[in-house]
C-alpha atoms as a printed R data frame, in Angstrom:
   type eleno elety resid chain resno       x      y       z
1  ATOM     1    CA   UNK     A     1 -31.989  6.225   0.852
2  ATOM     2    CA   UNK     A     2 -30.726  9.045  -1.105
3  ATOM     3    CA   UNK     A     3 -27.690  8.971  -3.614
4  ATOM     4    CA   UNK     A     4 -25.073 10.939  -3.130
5  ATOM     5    CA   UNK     A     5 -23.717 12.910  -6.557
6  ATOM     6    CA   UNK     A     6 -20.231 12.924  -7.245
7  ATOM     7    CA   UNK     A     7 -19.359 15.895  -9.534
8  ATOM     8    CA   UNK     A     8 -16.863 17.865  -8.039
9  ATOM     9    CA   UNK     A     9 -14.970 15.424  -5.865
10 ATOM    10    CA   UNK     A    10 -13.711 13.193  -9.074
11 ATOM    11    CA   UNK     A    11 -10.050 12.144  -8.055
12 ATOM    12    CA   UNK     A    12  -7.512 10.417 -10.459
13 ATOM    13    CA   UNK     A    13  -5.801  7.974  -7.876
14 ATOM    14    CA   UNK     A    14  -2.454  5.564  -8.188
15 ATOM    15    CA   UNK     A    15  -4.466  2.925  -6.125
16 ATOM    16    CA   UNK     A    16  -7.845  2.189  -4.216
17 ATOM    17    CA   UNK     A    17  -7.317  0.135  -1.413
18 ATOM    18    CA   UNK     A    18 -10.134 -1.312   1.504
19 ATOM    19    CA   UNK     A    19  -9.152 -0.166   4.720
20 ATOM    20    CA   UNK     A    20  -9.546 -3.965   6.424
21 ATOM    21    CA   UNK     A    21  -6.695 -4.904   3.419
22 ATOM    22    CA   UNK     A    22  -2.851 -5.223   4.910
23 ATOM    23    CA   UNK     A    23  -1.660 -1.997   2.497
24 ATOM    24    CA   UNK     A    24  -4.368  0.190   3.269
25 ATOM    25    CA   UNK     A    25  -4.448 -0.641   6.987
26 ATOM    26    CA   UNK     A    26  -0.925 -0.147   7.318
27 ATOM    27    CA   UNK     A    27  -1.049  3.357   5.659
28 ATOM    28    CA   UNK     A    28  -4.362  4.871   8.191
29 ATOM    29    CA   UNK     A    29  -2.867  2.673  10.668
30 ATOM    30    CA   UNK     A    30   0.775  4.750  10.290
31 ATOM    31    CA   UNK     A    31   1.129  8.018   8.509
32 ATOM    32    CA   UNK     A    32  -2.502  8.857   8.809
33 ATOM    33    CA   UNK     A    33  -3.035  7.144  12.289
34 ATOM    34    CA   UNK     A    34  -6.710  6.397  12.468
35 ATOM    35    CA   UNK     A    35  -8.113  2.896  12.762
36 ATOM    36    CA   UNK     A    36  -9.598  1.145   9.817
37 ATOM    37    CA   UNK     A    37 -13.044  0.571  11.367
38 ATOM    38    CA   UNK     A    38 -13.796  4.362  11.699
39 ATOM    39    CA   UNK     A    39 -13.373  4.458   7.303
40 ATOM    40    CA   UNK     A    40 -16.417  3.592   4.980
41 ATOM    41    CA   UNK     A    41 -15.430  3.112   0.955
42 ATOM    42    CA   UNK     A    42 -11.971  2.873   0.178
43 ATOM    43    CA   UNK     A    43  -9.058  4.972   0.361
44 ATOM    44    CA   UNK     A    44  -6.954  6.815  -2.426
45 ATOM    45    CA   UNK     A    45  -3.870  6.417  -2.402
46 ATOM    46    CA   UNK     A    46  -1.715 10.059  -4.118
47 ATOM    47    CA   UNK     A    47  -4.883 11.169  -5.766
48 ATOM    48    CA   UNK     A    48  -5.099 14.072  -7.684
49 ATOM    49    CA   UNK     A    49  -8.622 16.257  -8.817
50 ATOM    50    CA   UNK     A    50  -9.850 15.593 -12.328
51 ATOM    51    CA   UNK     A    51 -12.566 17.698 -14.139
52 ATOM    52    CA   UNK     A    52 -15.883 15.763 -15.067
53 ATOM    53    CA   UNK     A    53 -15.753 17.128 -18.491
54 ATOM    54    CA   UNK     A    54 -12.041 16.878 -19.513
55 ATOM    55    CA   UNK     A    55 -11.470 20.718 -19.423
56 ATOM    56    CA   UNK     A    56  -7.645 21.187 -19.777
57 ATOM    57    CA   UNK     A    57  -6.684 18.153 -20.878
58 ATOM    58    CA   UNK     A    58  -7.205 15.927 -17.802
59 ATOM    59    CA   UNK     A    59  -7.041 12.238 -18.210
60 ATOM    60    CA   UNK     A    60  -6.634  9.644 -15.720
61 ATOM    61    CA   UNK     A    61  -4.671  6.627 -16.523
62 ATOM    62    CA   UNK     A    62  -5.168  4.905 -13.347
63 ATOM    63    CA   UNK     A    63  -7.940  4.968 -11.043
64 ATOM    64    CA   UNK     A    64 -11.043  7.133 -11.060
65 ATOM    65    CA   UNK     A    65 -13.166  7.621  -7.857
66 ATOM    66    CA   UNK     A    66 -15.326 10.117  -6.192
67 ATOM    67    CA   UNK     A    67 -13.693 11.024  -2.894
68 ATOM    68    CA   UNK     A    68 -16.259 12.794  -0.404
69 ATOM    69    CA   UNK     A    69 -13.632 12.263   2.759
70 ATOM    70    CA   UNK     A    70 -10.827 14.526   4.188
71 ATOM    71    CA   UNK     A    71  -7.144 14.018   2.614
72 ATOM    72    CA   UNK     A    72  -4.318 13.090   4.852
73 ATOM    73    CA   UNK     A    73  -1.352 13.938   2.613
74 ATOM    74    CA   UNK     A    74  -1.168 11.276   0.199
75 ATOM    75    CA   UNK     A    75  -3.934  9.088   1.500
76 ATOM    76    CA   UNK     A    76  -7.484 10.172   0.796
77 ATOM    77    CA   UNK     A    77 -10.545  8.292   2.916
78 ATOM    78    CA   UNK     A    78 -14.480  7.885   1.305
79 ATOM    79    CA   UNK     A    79 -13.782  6.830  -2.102
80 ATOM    80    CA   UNK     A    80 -15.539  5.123  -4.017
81 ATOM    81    CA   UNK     A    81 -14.299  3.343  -7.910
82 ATOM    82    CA   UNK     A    82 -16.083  4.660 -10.904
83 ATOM    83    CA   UNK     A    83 -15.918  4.756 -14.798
84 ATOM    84    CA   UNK     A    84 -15.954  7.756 -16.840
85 ATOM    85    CA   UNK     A    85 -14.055  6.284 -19.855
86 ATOM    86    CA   UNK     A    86 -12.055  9.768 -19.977
């Protein structure tokens, strides 16, 4: 199985929720309205883009993930946590 590389889909996100929990099922399940099976990874909750190398000052003091799904407003499906100590 092959990897995928997260370089330019690093998001800075106020939470990380599984779809099957009760908050992020009742976000897909309302504003977004898709069902929770169809989602693999979490889902971002207000994320915003944050360059890999810190390029204009971008930090992230709460969540890091690489988000390779489509953004519904606020809520952001595909993610996946991950460290970058930035």
């Amino acid at each position: 199985m092959r990897e995928t590389v997260c370089i330019s889909n690093i998001q800075c996100c106020n939470s990380l929720q599984s779809a099957e929990s009760a908050q992020g099922a009742g976000v897909l399940g309302g504003p977004v309205g898709i069902s929770a099976g169809c989602i693999t990874g979490l889902i971002g909750l207000s994320c915003t883009p944050i360059s890999v190398l810190g390029i204009g000052g971008n930090n992230c003091t709460a969540q890091t993930a690489c988000c390779l799904g489509k953004t519904y407003g606020t809520v952001t499906v595909g993610c996946n946590h991950i460290n970058l100590d930035l």
